[in-house]
N, C-alpha and C positions, 0 to 999 in steps of 0.2 A: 126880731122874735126867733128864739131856738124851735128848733123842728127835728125831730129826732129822725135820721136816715138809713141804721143800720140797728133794727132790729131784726129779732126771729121771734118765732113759736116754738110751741109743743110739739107742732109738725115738723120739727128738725128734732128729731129722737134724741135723746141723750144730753141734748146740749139747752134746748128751748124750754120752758116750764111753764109759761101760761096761754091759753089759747087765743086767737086772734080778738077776739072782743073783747078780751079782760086788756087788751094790749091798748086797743081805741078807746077802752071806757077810762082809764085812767090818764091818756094823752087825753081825752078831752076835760077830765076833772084838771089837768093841771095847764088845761086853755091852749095847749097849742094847736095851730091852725092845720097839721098836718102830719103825717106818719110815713116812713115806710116800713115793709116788710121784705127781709131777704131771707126768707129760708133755705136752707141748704138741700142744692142740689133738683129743687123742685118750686114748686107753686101751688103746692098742696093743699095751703090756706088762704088763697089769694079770694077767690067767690067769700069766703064768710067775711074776712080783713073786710073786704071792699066793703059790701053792705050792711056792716057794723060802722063802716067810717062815713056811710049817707045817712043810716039815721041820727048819728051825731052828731053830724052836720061840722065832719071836716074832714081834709082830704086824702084818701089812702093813694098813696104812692108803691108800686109793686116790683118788683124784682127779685134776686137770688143769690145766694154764695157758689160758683160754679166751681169744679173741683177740676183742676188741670194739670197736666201730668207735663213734664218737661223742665218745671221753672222750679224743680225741689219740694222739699219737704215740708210742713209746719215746722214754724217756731219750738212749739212746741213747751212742755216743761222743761226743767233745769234737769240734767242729768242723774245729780242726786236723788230724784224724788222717785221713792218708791212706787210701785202698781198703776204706772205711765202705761198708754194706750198706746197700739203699734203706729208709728208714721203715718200721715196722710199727705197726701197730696197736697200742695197749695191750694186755697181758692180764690176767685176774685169777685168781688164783690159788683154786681152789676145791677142797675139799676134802668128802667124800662121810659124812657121820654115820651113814647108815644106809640100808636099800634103796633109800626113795624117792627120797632125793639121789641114791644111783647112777643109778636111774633116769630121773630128771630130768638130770643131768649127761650120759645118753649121748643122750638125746632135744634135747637143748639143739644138740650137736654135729649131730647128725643134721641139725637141719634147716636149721642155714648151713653144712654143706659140702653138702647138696642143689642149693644153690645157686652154690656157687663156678663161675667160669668157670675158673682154670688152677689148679691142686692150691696149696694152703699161702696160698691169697689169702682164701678164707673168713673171718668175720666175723660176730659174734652183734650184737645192737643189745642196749640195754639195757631195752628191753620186754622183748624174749624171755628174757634173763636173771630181770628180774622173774616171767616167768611162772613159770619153772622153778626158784625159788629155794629152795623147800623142802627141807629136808634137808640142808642146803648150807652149810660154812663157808667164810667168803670169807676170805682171807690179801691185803694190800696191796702183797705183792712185793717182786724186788729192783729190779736195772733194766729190766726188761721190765714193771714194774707201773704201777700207776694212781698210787700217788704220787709215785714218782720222777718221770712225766711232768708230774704237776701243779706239782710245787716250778719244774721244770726252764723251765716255759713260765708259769707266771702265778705262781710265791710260796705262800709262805704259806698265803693266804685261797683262791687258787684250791684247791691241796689239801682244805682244812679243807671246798668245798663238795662236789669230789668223794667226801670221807669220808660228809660225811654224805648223800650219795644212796647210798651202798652200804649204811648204816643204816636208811635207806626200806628198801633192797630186802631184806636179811639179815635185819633185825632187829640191835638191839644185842647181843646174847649170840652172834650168827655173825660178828662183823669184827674183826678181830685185825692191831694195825698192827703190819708184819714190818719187824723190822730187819737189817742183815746187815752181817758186817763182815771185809773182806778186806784191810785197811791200804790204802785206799783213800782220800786226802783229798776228792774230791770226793763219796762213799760217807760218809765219815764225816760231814759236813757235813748231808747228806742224814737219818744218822741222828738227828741231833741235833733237827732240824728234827722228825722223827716221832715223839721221845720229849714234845717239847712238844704236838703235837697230840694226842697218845696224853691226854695230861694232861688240856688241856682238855675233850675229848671225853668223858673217861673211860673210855679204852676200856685192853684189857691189850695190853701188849709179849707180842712173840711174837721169840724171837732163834733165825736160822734158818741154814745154811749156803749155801744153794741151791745144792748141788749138783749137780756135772755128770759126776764120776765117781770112784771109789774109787781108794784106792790100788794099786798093782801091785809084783810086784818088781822092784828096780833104781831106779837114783838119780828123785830125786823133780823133777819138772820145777816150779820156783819159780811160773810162770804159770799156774797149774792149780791150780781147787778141787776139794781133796780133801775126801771124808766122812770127821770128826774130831770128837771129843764133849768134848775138853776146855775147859770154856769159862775165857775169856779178863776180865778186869775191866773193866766201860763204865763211863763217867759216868753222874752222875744213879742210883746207886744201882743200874744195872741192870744185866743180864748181857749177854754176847754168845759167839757160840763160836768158836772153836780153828782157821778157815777158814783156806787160806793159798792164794795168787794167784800 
């Protein structure tokens, strides 16, 4: 059964669109057993998420897109494209196993937005992730992650070294390379590249939606990922889900 692991909200400005209950109530109209939420940067909607997802009786899974400074830039758009947002940080997509993670995940944040000088510029290094890594599954994102930017600016081998400083810092049994697929050709390419690393590595595919917000009623806007559990057929034997952009 698919379970969708990289979602956000509303509570991620700009980027999320619907609010944590619209996000469970439609994971449960389309029966799956489980959810998470990673908003960026924060845990903003985690209290609502959660007890939207007890009385619908399935299980919210919680974590965050942390934003880290060291490991480059986003992906980002294609250079050609007009009225692009200034660079951000990489994030990495973390996800909470149990108290301590929670724990560590809200003390991680806490202590580089302590420091930000204008809201949404904070930035963790990846000492202080190492510090705080316990309990902690690391996901390698869509485009806002650490692989995309690696493929995107060094290739290959740049990736494969970023992988494995995340395997320093996680441990092998917490990195899970995310793939996602929105008929996207430069997204596809990207996956293709993460399936081979996944190989080498030996690490598992993780196929993920990264959603941004549920469906509504009334005609479906083509540009827009929606949360959708049908998965789709990849190469290389693997899965991918049912996203559409």
């Amino acid at each position: 059964m698919y379970v969708e692991l990289h979602s956000c909200s509303a509570f991620s400005f700009l980027e999320g669109a619907s609010l944590p209950e619209d996000l469970v109530s439609e994971a449960a109209r389309l029966e799956l057993p489980a959810i998470a939420l990673l908003d960026r940067d924060g845990v903003y909607g985690s209290p609502r998420f959660h007890m939207a997802a007890k009385k619908a009786g399935i299980r919210a899974h919680v974590g965050a897109e942390i934003s880290v400074e060291g490991c480059g830039t986003q992906a980002g758009m294609p250079s050609w494209m007009p009225n692009k947002i200034p660079s951000r940080s990489v994030r990495l997509a973390l996800l909470a196993k149990n108290r301590t993670g929670y724990q560590n995940l809200c003390r991680l944040m806490t202590r580089y937005k302590l420091r930000e000088k204008e809201k949404g510029t904070g930035a963790a290094t990846l000492e202080e992730v190492a510090e705080r890594a316990k309990g902690l599954v690391c996901l390698t994102g869509g485009e806002e992650g650490i692989l995309a930017a690696s493929l995107a600016q060094g290739g290959s081998e740049k990736a494969r070294r970023d992988i494995e400083k995340l395997l320093t810092i996680f441990g092998k049994r917490n990195v899970y390379v995310e793939v996602q697929r929105h008929f996207d050709p430069a997204e596809e390419t990207r996956n293709q590249a993460a399936v081979c690393l996944a190989e080498g590595l030996h690490l598992p595919l993780l196929a993920t939606n990264g959603v941004r917000y549920a469906p509504f009623p009334g005609p479906r806007d083509p540009r827009c990922v929606y949360l959708h559990s049908q998965p789709l057929p990849a190469r290389n034997g693997g899965t991918a889900t049912g996203a559409k952009r």
